[in-house]
N, C-alpha and C positions, 0 to 999 in steps of 0.2 A: 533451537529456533534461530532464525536468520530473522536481521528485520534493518529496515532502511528505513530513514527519515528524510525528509525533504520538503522545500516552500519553493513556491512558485516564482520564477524570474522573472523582477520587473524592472521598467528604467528610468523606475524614479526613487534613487534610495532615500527618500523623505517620508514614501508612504510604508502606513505600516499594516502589514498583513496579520487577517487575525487564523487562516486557516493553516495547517500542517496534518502531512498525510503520512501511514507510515504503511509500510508495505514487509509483511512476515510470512515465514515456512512454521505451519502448525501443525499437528498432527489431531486427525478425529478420537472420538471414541473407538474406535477399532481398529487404531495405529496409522490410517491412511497420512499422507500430507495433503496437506490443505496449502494454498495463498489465498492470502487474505491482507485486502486493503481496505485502510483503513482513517478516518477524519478524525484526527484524537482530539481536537476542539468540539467534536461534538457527540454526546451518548448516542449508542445504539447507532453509529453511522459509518458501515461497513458491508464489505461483499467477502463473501470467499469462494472457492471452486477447487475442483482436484488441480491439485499441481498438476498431475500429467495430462491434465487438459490447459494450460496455461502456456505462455509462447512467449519468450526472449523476447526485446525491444526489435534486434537483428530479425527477427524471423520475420517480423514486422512491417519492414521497410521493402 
């Protein structure tokens, strides 16, 4: 499993954020991979999709 964490940039380092997102390569019940993002501050607050339907930041722009 691959997985990235990350909070959102702001420009006031005084405030404090209470959300953080994490972003993983999972695999289903039938071995597929999955991406799946994710709000770890909060239960049950997630999406997932086939990886090979999923698209690089780059493909993006």
């Amino acid at each position: 499993m691959i997985t990235l964490n990350w909070t959102r940039a702001i420009d006031d380092p005084e405030a404090q954020l209470t959300d953080d997102v994490m972003f993983a390569v999972d695999e289903d019940d039938d071995g597929d991979e999955l991406a799946v993002i994710a709000d770890v501050t909060r239960d049950d607050a997630w999406i997932s999709m086939p990886l090979s339907e999923s698209r690089t930041l780059s493909q993006h722009r």
